[in-house]
C-alpha positions in Angstrom: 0.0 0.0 0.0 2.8 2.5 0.7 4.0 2.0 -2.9 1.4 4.2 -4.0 2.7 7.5 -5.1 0.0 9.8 -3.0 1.1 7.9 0.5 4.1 8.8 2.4 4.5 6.0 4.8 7.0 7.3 7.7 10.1 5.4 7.5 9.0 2.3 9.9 12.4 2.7 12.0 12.2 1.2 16.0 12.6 4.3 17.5 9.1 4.7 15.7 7.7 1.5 16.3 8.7 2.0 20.3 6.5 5.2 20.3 3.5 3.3 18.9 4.0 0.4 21.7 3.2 3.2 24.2 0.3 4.4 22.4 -1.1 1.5 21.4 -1.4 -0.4 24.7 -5.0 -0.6 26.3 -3.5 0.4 29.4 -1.4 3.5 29.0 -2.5 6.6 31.0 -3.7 9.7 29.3 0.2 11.2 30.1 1.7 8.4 28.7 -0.5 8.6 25.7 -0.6 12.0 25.2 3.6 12.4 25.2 4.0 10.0 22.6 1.6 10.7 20.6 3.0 14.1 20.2 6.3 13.2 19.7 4.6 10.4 16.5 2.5 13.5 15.3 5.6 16.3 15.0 7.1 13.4 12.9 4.0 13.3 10.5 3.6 17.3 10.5 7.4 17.5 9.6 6.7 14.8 6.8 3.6 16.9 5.9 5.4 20.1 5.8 8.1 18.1 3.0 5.5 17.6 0.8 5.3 21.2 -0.1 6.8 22.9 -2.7 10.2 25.0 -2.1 12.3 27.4 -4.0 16.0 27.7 -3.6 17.0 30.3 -1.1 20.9 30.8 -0.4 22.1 32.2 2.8 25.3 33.5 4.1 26.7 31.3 7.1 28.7 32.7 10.1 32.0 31.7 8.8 31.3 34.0 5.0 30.2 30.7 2.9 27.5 30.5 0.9 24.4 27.6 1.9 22.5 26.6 -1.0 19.0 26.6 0.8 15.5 26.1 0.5 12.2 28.0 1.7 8.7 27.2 1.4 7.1 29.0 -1.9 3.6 29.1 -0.8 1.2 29.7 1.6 0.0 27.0 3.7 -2.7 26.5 6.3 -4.4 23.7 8.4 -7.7 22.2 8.8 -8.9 20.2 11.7 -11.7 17.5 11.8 -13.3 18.2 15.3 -12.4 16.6 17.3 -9.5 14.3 17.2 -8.0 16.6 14.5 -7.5 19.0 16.9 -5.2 17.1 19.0 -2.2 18.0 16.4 -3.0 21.9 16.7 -0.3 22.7 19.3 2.4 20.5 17.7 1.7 22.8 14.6 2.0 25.7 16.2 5.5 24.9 17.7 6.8 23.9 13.9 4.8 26.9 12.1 4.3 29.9 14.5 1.2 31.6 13.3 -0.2 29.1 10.6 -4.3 30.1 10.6 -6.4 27.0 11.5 -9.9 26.1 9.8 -12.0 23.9 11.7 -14.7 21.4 10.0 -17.0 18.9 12.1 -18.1 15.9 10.5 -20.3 13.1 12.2 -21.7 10.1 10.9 -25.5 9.3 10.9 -26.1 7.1 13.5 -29.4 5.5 10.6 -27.5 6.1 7.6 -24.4 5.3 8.7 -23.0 8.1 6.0 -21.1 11.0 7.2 -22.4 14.5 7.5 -21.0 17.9 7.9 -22.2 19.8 10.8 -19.6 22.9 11.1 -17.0 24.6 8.7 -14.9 27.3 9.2 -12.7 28.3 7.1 -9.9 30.7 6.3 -11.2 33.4 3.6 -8.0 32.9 1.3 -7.9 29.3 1.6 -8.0 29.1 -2.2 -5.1 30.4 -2.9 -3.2 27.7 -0.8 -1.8 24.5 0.3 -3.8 22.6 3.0 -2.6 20.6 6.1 -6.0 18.4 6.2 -5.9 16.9 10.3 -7.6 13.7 10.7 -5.6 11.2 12.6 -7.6 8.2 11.9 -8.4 7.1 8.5 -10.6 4.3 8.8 -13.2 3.4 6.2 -12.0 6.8 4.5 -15.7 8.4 4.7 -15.1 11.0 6.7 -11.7 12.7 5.1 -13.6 12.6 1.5 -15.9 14.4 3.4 -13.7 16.8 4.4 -11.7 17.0 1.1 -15.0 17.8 -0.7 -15.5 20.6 1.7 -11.3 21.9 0.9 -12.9 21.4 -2.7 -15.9 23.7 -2.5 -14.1 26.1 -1.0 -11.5 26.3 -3.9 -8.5 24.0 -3.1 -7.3 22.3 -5.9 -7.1 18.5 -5.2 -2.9 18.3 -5.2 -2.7 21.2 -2.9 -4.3 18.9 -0.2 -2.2 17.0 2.4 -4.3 14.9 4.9 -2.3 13.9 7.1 -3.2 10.4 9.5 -1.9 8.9 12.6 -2.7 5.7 11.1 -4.5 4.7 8.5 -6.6 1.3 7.1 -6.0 -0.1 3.7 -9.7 0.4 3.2 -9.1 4.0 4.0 -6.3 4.7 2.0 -7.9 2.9 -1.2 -11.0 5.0 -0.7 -9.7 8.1 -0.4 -6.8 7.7 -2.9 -9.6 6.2 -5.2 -12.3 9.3 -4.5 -9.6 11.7 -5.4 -5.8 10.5 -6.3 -4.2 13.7 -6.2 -4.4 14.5 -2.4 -1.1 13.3 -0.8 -1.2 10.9 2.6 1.1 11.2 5.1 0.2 8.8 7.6 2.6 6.7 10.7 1.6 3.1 10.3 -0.6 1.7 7.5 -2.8 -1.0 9.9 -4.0 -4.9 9.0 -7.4 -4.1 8.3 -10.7 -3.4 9.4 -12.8 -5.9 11.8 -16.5 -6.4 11.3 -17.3 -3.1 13.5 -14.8 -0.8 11.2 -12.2 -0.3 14.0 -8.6 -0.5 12.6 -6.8 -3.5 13.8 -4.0 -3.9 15.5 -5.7 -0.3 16.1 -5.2 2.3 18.5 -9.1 2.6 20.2 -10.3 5.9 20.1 -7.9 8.4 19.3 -9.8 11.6 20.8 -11.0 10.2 23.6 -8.0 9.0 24.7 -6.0 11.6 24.1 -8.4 14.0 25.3 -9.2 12.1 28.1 -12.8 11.2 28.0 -13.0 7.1 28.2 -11.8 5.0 30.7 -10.2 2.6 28.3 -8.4 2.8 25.2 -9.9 -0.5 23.8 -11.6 -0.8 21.1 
C-alpha cells in the first residue's frame, strides 16, 4: 500500500515502532499517551510540511560561505476534523508559529451510517493555498472525502491537499486515494485491516478520547 505515489509512509524505523508500543497499549494513561503521541504526530507534521513545494534560497553562514537553501514557496494553512484533529494543533503551532487553522465537524448518521457535515470554518484565502487536512484516523475513509470535498468547494485544488493520519486502514487509504488520487497521505503506520465493526486492527481505540481524556479505556 505504501508504494502508492500519493502515501508517504514514515520510514518504519524502531525508534518509531517504540513510540506506537506506548500508544497502542490498552493500558497507558492519558500522560503516557498524550507524550507519545506528540512526539509520533511532530514526525507526521514534519513529513507533511516536506510535501510542499520549495524554492532555492541561499544564505550566508557565520563563517562567510555561501548555503545553497531552501524555503517554502507558498502559503499553507491547516484544517482540523473536530475533534481528534484538533489534537495536532499545538504541535503545529510549535513547527509553524502563526499558521491560521480552519475547523470542520463531521459526524456520521447514527441510521445512515454516512457522514455529514455539521460545522465549517474556514480561512477566507484558503483558495489560494496549500492545506494541512488533520484527521488522525483514516478508517473506512468516509469522513476525510468528506472533508476534502468541503477543501474542494471552498476552492482548493485536489494536489494542494495534504491529509495527514496517525494511522490509516488499507480500506481507507484505497478509498480516499480512489475518491480523489491527487491529495497526498502522510500517515505513521498503515494497519491490518478493518474488523466487522470498522475499527482499525491492530488499532489504537479511540484516538480523541483517549487523548483528550474522555474514556476510561483505550480498547476498542
Amino acid at each position: 500500500m505504501s508504494s502508492q505515489p500519493n502515501v508517504h509512509l514514515l520510514p518504519q524505523t524502531r525508534q518509531l515502532r517504540a513510540l506506537h508500543t506506548v500508544v497502542r497499549d490498552r493500558h497507558a494513561g492519558i500522560d503516557a499517551f498524550v507524550h507519545h503521541s506528540r512526539r509520533i504526530i511532530r514526525l507526521l507534521l514534519e513529513a507533511g510540511l516536506d510535501q510542499l513545494p520549495f524554492t532555492e534560497s541561499d544564505v550566508t553562514t557565520p563563517v562567510g560561505a555561501t548555503y545553497r537553501g531552501l524555503r517554502h514557496a507558498v502559503d499553507v494553512c491547516a484544517v482540523a476534523v473536530v475533534r481528534a484533529g484538533e489534537s495536532m494543533e499545538a504541535e503545529l503551532r510549535d513547527i509553524h508559529p502563526g499558521i491560521r487553522i480552519g475547523k470542520i465537524l463531521i459526524q456520521r448518521d447514527k441510521q445512515t451510517k454516512l457522514p455529514h457535515l455539521y460545522y465549517s470554518h474556514l480561512p477566507h484565502d484558503i483558495a489560494g493555498g496549500h492545506v494541512l487536512l488533520l484527521e488522525p484516523m483514516l478508517a473506512t475513509g468516509g469522513s476525510a472525502n468528506a472533508a476534502i470535498d468541503v477543501l474542494l468547494k471552498a476552492g482548493v485544488r485536489e494536489e494542494h491537499i495534504v491529509l495527514i493520519d496517525f494511522i490509516a486502514a488499507p480500506e481507507g487509504i484505497r478509498a480516499v486515494s480512489d475518491a480523489h488520487p491527487h491529495v497526498k497521505i502522510v500517515v505513521s503506520s498503515i494497519e491490518e485491516r478493518l474488523n466487522d465493526d470498522a475499527f482499525m486492527v491492530p488499532g489504537i481505540g479511540d484516538f480523541g478520547d483517549r487523548y483528550f481524556g474522555t474514556t476510561d479505556s483505550g480498547a476498542r
